[in-house]
PAKOL-658975 format. One record per atom (N, C-alpha, C): atom name; x, y, z; residue number from 1. Coordinates in Angstrom, 3 decimals. Example, Ala and Ser with C-alpha at 12.3 -4.5 7.8 and 13.67 -1.06 7.14 Angstrom:
PAKOL-658975
(pt 'N',(13.190,-5.690,7.800),1),
(pt 'CA',(12.300,-4.500,7.800),1),
(pt 'C',(13.200,-3.300,7.800),1),
(pt 'N',(12.850,-2.250,7.080),2),
(pt 'CA',(13.670,-1.060,7.140),2),
(pt 'C',(12.900,0.030,7.870),2),
end
This chain:
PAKOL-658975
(pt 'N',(0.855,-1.178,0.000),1),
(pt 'CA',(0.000,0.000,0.000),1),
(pt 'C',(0.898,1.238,0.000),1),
(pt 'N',(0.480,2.175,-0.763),2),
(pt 'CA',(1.377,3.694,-1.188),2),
(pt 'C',(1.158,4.112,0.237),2),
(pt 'N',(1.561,5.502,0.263),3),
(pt 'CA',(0.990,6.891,1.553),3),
(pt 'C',(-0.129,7.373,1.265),3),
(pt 'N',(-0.298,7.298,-0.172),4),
(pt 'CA',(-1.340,8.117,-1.039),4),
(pt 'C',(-2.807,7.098,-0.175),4),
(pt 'N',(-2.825,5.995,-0.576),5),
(pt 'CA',(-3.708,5.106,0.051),5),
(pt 'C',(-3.980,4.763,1.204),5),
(pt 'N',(-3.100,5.420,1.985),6),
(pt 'CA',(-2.741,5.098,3.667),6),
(pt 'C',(-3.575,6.209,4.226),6),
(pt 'N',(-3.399,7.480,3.322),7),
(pt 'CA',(-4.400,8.594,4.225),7),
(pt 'C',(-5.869,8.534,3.350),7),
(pt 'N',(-6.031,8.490,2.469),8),
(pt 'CA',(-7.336,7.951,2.157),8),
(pt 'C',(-7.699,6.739,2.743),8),
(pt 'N',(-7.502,5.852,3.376),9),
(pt 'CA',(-8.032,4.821,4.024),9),
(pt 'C',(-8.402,5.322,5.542),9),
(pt 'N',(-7.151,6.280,5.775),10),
(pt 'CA',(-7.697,6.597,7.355),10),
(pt 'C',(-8.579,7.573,7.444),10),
(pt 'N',(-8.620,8.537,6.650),11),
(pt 'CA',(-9.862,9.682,6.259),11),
(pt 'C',(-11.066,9.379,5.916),11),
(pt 'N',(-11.039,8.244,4.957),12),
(pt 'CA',(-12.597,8.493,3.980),12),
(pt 'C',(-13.048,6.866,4.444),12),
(pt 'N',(-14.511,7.238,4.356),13),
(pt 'CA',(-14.942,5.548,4.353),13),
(pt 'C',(-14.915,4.899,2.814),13),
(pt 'N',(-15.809,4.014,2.872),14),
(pt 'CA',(-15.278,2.735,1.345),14),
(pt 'C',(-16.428,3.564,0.721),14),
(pt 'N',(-17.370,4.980,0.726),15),
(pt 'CA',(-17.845,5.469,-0.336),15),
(pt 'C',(-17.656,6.962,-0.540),15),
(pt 'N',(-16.235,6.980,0.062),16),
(pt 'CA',(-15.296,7.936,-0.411),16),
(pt 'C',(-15.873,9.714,0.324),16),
(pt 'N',(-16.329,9.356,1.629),17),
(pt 'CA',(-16.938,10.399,2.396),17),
(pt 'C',(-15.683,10.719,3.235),17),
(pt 'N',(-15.622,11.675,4.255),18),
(pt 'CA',(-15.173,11.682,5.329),18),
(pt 'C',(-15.601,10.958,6.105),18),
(pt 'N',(-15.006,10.271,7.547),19),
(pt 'CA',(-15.430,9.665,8.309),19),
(pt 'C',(-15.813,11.102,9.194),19),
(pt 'N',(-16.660,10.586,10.071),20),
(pt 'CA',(-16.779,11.446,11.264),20),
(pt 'C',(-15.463,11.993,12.632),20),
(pt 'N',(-14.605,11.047,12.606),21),
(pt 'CA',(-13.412,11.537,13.173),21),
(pt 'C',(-12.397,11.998,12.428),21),
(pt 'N',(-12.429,11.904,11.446),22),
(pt 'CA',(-11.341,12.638,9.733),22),
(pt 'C',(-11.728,13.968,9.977),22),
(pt 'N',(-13.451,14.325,9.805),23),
(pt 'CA',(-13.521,15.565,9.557),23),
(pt 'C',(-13.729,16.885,10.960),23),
(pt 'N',(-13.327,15.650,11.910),24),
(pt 'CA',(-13.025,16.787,13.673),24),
(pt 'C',(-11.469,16.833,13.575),24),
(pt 'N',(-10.682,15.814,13.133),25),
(pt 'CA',(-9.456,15.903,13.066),25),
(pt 'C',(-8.775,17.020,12.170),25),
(pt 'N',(-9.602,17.223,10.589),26),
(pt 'CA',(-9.225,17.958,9.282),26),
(pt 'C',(-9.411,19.709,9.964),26),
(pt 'N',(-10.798,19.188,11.090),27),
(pt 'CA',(-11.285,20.180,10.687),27),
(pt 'C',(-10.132,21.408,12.218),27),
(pt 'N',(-9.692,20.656,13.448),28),
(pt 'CA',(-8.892,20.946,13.786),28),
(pt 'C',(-7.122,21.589,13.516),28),
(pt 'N',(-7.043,20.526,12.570),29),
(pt 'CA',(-5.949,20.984,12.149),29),
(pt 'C',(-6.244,22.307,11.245),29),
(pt 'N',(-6.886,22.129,9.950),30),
(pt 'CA',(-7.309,23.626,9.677),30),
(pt 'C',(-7.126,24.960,10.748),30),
(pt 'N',(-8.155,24.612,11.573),31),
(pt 'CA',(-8.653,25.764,12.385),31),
(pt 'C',(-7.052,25.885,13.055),31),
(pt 'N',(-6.092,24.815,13.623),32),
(pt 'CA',(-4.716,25.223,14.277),32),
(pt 'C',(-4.095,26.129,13.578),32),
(pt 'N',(-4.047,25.671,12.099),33),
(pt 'CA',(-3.296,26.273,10.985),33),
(pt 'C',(-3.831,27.765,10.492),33),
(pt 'N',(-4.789,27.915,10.648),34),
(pt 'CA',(-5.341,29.094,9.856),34),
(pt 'C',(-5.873,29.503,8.656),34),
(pt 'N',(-5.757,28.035,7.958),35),
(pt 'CA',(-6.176,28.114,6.652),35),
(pt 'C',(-7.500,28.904,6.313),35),
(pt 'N',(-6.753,29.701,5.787),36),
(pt 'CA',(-8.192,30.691,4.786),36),
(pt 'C',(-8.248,31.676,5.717),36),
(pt 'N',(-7.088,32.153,6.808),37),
(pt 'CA',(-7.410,33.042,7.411),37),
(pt 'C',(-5.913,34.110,7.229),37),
(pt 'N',(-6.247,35.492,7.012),38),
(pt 'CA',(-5.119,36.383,7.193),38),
(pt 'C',(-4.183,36.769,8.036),38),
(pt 'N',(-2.778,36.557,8.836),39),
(pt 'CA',(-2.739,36.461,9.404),39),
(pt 'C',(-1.320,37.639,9.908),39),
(pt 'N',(-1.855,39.117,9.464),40),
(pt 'CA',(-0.964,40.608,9.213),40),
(pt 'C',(-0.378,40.831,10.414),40),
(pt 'N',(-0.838,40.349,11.696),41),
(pt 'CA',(-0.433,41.655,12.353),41),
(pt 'C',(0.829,40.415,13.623),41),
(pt 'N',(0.790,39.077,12.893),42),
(pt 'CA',(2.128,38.624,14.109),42),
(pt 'C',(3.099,39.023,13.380),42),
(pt 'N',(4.492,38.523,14.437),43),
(pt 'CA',(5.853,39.023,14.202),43),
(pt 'C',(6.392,38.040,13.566),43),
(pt 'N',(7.439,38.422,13.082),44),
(pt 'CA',(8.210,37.097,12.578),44),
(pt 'C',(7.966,36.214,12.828),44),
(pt 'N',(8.734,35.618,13.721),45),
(pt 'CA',(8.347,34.354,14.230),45),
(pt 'C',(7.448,33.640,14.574),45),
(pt 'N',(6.203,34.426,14.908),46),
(pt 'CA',(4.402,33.788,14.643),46),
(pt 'C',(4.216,33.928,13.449),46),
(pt 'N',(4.336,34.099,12.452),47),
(pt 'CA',(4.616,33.670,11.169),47),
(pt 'C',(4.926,32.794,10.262),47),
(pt 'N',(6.127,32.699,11.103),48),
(pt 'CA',(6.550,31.448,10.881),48),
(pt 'C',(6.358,30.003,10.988),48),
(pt 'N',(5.954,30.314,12.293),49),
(pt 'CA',(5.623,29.103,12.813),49),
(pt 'C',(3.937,28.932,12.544),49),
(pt 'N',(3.176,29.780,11.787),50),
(pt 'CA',(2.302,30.073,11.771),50),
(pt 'C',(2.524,29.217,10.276),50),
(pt 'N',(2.854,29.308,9.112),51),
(pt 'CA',(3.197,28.932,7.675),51),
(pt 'C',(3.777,27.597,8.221),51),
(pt 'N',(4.392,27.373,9.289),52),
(pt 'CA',(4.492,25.855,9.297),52),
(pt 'C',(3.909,24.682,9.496),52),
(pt 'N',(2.186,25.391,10.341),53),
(pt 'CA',(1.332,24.570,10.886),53),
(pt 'C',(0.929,24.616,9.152),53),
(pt 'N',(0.707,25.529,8.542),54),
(pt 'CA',(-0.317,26.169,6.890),54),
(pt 'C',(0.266,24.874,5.998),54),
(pt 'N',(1.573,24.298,5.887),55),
(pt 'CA',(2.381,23.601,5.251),55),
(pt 'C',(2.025,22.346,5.473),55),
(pt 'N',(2.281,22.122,6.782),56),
(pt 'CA',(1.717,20.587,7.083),56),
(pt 'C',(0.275,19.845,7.511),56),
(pt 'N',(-0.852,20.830,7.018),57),
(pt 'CA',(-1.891,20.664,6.658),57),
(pt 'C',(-2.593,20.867,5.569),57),
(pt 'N',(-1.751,21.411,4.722),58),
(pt 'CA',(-1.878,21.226,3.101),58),
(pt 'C',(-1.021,20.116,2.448),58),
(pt 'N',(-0.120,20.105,3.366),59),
(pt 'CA',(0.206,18.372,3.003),59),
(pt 'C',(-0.502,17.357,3.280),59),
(pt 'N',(-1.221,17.618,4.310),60),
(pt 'CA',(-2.103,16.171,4.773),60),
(pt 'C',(-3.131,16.180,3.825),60),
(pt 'N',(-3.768,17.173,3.194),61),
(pt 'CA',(-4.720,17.131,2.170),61),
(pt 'C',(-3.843,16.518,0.831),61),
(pt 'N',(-2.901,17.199,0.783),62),
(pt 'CA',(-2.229,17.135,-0.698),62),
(pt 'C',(-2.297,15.312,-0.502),62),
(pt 'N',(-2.168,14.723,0.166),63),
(pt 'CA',(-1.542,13.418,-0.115),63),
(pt 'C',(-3.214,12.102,-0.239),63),
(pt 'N',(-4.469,13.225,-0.115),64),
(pt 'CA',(-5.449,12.671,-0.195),64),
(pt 'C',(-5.648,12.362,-2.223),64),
(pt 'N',(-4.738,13.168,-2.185),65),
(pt 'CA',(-5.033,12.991,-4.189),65),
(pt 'C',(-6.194,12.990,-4.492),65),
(pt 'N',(-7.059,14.001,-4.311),66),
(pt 'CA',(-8.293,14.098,-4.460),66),
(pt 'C',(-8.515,15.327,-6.033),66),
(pt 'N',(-9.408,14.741,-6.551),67),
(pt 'CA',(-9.886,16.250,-7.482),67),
(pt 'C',(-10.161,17.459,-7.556),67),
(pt 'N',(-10.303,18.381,-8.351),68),
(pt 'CA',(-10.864,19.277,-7.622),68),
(pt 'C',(-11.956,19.115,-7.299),68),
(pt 'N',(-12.840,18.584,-8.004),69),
(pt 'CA',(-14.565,18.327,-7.343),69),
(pt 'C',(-14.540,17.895,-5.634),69),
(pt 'N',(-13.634,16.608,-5.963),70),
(pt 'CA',(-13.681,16.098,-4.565),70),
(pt 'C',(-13.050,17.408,-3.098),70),
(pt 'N',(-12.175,18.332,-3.764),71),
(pt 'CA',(-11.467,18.822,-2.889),71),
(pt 'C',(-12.690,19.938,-2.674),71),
(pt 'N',(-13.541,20.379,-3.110),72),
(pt 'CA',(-14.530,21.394,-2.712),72),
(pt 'C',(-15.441,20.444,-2.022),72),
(pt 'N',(-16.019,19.712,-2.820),73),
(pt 'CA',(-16.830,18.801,-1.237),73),
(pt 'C',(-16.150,18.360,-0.001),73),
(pt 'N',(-14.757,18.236,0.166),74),
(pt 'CA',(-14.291,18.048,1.306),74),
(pt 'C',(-14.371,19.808,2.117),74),
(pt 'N',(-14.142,20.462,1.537),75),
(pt 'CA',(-14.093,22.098,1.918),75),
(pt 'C',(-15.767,22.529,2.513),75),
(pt 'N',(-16.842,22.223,1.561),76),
(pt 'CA',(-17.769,22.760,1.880),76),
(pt 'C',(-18.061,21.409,3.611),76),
(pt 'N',(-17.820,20.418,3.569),77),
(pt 'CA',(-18.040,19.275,4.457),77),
(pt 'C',(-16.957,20.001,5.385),77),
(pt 'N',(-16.429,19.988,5.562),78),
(pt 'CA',(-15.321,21.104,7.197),78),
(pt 'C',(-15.902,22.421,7.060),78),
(pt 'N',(-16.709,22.879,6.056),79),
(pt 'CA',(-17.064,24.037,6.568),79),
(pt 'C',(-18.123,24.399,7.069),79),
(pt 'N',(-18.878,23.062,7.344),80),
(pt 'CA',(-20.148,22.679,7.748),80),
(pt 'C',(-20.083,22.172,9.430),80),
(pt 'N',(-18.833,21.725,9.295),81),
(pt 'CA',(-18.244,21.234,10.586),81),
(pt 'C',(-18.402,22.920,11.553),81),
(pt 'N',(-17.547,23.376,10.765),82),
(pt 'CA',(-17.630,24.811,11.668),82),
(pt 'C',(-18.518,25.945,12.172),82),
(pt 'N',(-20.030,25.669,11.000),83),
(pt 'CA',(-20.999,26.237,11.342),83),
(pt 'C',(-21.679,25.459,12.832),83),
(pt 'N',(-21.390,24.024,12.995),84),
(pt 'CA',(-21.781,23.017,13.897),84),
(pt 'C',(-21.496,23.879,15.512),84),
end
């Protein structure tokens, strides 16, 4: 089994959804990271370390090899999480 298949197996069920603990986990890490959020007024170094959480949660997606179709239904599905 690839990596590619290793995080799609632990994320999605066998009809290619999020599981219910994928998308508290996705939707955490997001929210740690900041994704989709501006983030002007830290200093350097919250910045930094700020683009490092941004990095390794666009990697955890990146390695879902998903489409774009699929990658907006995963987006609108965590962003549903957050209205929750």
């Amino acid at each position: 089994m690839d990596v590619h298949r290793a995080y799609q197996r632990l994320f999605f069920d066998e009809a290619g959804r999020l599981t219910d603990a994928a998308r508290l986990v996705l939707f955490d890490i997001m929210e740690e990271a900041a994704i989709g959020l501006a983030s002007p007024s830290l200093d350097h170094a919250e910045l930094a370390a700020k683009e490092g959480k941004r990095r390794l949660a666009l990697h955890i997606i990146g390695r879902f090899q998903l489409s774009e179709e699929r990658l907006r239904t995963l987006e609108r599905q965590l962003n549903q999480e957050e209205e929750e």
